[in-house]
TORVO-411609 format. One record per residue: x, y, z of N, C-alpha, C, O in turn. Coordinates in steps of 0.2 Angstrom, whole numbers, plus 5000, padded with zeros to 4 digits. Example, Ala and Ser with C-alpha at 12.3 -4.5 7.8 and 13.67 -1.06 7.14 Angstrom:
BEGIN
PT   nu   nv   nw  cau  cav  caw   cu   cv   cw   ou   ov   ow
PT 5066 4972 5039 5062 4978 5039 5066 4984 5039 5071 4983 5042
PT 5064 4989 5035 5068 4995 5036 5064 5000 5039 5067 5006 5040
# end
This chain:
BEGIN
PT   nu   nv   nw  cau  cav  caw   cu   cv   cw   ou   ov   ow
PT 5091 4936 5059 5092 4937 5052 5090 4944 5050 5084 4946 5052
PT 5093 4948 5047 5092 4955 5043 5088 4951 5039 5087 4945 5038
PT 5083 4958 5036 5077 4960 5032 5079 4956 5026 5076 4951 5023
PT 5085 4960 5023 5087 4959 5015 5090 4950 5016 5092 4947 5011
PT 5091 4947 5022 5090 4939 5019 5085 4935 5022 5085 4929 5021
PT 5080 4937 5025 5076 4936 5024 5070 4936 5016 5067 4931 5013
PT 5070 4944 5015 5067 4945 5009 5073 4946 5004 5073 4952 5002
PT 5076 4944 5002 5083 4946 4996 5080 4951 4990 5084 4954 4987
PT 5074 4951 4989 5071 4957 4982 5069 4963 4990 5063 4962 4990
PT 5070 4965 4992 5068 4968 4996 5073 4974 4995 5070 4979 4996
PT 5078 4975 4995 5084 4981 4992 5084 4982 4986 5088 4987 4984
PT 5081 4979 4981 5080 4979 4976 5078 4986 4974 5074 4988 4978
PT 5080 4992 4970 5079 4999 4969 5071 4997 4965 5069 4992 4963
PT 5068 5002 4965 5062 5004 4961 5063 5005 4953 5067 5010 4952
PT 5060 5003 4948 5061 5004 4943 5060 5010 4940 5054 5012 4942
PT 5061 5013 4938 5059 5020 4936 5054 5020 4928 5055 5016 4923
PT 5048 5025 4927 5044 5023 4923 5047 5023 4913 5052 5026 4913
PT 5046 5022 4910 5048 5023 4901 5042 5023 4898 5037 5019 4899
PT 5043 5027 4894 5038 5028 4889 5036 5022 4885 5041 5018 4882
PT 5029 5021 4885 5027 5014 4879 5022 5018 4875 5022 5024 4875
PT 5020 5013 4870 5015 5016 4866 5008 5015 4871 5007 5011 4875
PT 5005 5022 4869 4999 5024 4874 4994 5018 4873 4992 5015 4878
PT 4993 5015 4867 4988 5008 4863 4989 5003 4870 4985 5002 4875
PT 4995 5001 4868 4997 4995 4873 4998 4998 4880 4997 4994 4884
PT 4999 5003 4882 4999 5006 4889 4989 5004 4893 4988 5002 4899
PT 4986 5006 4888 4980 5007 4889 4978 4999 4889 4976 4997 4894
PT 4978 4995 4884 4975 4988 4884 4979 4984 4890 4976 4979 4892
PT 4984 4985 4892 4987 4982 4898 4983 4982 4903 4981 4977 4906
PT 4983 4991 4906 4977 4992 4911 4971 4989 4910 4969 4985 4915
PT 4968 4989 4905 4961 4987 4904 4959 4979 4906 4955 4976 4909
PT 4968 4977 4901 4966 4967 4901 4967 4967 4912 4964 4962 4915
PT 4971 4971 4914 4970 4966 4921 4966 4969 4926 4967 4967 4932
PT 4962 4975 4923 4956 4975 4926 4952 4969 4925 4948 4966 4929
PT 4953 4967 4918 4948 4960 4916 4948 4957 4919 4943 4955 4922
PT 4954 4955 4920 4956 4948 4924 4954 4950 4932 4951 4945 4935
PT 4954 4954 4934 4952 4957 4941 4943 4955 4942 4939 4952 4946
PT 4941 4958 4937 4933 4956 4938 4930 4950 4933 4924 4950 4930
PT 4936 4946 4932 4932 4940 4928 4931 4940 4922 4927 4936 4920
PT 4932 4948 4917 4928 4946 4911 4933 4947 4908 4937 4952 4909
PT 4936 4941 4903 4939 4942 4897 4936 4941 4892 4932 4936 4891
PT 4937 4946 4888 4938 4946 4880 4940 4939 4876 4945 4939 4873
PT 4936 4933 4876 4944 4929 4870 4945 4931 4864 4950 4929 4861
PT 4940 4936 4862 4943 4938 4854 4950 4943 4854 4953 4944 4848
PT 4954 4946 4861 4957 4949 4861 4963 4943 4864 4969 4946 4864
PT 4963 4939 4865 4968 4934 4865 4970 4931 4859 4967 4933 4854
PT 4976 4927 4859 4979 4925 4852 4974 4918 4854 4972 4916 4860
PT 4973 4913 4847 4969 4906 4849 4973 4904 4851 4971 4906 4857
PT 4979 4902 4853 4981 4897 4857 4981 4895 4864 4981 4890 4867
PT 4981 4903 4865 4980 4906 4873 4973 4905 4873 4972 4900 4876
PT 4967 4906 4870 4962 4906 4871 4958 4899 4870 4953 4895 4872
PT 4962 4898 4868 4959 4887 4868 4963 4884 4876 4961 4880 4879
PT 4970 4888 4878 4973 4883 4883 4968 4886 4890 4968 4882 4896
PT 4966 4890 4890 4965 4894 4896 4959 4894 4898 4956 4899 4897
PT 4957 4889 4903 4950 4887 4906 4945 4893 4911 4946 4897 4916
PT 4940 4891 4908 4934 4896 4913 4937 4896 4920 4939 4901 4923
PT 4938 4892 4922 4938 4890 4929 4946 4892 4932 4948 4892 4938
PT 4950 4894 4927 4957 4899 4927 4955 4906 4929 4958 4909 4933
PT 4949 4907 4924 4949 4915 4924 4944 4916 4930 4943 4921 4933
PT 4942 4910 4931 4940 4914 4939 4945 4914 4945 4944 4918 4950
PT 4950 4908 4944 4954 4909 4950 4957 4913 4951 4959 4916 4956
PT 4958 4916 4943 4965 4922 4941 4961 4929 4945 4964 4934 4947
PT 4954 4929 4944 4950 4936 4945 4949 4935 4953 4948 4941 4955
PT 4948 4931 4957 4949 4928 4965 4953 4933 4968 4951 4937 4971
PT 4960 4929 4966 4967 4927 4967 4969 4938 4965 4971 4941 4971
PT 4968 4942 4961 4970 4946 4958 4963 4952 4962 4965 4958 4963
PT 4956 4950 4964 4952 4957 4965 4956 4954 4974 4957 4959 4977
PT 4956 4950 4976 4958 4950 4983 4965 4956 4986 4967 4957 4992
PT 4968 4959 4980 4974 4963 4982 4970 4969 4982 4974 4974 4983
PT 4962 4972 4980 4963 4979 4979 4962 4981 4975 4964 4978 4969
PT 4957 4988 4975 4962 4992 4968 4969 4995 4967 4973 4997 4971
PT 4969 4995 4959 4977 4997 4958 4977 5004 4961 4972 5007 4960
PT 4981 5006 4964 4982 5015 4967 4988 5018 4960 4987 5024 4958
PT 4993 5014 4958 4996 5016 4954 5001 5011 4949 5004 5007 4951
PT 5001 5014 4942 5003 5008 4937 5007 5011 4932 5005 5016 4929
PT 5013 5008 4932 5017 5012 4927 5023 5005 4924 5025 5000 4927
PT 5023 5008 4918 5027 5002 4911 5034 5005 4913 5035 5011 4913
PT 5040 4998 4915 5047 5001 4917 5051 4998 4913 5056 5001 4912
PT 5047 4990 4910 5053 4986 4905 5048 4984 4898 5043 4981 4897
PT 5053 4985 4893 5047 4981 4886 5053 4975 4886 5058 4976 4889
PT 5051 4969 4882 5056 4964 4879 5052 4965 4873 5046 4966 4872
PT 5058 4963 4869 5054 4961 4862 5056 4952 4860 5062 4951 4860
PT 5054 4947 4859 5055 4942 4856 5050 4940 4850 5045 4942 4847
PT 5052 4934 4850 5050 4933 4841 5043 4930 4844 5039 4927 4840
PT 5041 4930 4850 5032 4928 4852 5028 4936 4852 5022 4936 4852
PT 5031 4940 4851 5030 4947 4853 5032 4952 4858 5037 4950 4861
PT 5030 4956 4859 5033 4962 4865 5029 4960 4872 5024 4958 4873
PT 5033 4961 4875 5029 4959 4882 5031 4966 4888 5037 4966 4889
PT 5028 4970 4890 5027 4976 4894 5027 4976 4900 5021 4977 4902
PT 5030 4976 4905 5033 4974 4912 5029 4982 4917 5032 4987 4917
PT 5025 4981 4920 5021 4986 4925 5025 4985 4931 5027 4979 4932
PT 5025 4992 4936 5025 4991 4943 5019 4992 4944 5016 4995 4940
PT 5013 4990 4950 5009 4991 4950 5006 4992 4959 5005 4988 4963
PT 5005 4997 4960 5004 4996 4969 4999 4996 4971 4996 5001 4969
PT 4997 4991 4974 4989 4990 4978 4989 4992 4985 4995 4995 4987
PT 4984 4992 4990 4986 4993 4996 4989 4989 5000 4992 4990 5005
PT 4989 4981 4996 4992 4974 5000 4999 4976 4999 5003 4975 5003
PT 5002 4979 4993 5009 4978 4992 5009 4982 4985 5006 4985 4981
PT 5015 4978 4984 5019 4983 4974 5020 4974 4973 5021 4970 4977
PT 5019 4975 4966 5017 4967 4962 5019 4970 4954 5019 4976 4953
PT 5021 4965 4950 5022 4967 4944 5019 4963 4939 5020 4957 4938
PT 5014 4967 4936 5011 4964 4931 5016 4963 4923 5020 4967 4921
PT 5014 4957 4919 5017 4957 4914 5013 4956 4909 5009 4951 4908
PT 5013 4962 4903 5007 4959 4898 5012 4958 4890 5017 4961 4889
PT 5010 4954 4889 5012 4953 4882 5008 4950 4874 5004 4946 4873
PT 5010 4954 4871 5006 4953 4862 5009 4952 4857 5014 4955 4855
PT 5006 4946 4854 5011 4943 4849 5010 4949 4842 5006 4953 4842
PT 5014 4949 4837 5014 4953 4830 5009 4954 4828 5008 4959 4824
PT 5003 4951 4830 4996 4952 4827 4993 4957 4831 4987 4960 4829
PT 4996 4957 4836 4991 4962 4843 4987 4958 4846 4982 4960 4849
PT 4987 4951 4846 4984 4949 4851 4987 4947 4859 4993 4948 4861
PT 4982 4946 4863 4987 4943 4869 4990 4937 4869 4986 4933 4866
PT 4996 4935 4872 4999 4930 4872 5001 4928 4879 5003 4922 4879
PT 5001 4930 4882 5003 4931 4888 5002 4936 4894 5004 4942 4894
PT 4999 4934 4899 5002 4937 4905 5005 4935 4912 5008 4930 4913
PT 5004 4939 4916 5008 4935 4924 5008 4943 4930 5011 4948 4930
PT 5004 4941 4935 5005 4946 4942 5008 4942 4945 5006 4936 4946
PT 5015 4943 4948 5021 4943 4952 5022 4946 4956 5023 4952 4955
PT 5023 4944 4963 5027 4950 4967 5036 4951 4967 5040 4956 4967
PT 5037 4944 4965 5046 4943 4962 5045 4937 4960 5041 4933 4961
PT 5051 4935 4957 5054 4928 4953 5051 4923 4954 5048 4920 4950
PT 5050 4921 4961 5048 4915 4963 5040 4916 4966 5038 4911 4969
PT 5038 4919 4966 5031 4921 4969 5026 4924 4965 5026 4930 4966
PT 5022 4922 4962 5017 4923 4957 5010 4921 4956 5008 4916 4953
PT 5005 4925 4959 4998 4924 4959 4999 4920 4952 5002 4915 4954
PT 4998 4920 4945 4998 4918 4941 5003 4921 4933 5005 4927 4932
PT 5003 4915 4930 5007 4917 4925 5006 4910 4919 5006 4904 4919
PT 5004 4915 4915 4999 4914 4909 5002 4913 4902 5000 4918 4898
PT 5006 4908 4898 5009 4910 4892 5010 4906 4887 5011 4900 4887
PT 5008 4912 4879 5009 4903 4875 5015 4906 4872 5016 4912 4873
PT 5020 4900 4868 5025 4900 4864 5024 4897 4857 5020 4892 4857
PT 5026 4900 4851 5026 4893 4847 5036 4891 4845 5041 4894 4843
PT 5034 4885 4847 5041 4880 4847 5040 4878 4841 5035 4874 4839
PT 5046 4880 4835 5047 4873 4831 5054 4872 4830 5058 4876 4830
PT 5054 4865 4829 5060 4862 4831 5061 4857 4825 5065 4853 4825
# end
């Protein structure tokens, strides 16, 4: 078996960097340094996220997250906007590999979300509230 069906995100091109706002560029790094040495903030979280999301989470998630490394480089390639808020898509490369961090803030600037991923199906974690009404 070749590489590319073995690994299929593996030829995948490199995303190239876009300008975000520096605010959010900067609390992005910060929050997953958090997550990296266990200390979150919950007042910088939205309540939702901060009631569903157990002590014992953010240690797995800080485990799971300081085991890759420090970051050597981190740069913003995709925003989404949805009606949860904006969510900011990093490349981020460790010495173990390139992973992509996902942070996201709902309209109030709280966090609402995140997720370190190396691709689609493979994800140390991923963290997210919505509100549904139906």
């Amino acid at each position: 078996m070749s590489q590319s069906e073995v690994f299929p995100y593996a030829n995948i091109p490199e995303p190239l960097p876009i300008p975000v706002d520096p605010a959010i560029d900067q609390r992005a790094k910060d929050f997953l340094q958090a997550v990296t040495l266990g200390r979150i903030d919950r007042a910088s979280l939205n309540e939702q996220l901060s009631t569903i999301w157990p002590g014992t989470g953010i240690a797995a998630a800080a485990e799971q997250a300081a085991a890759l490394g420090t970051a050597e480089e981190m740069f913003a390639f995709e925003q989404r906007t949805t009606a949860e808020g904006v969510a900011t898509f990093y490349r981020v490369r460790y010495p173990s590999g390139i992973w992509t961090w996902v942070f996201s803030v709902d309209q109030a600037g709280r966090i609402n979300g995140f997720s370190l991923r190396r691709g689609p199906g493979y994800k140390i974690y991923d963290v997210w509230v919505r509100n549904v009404t139906y």
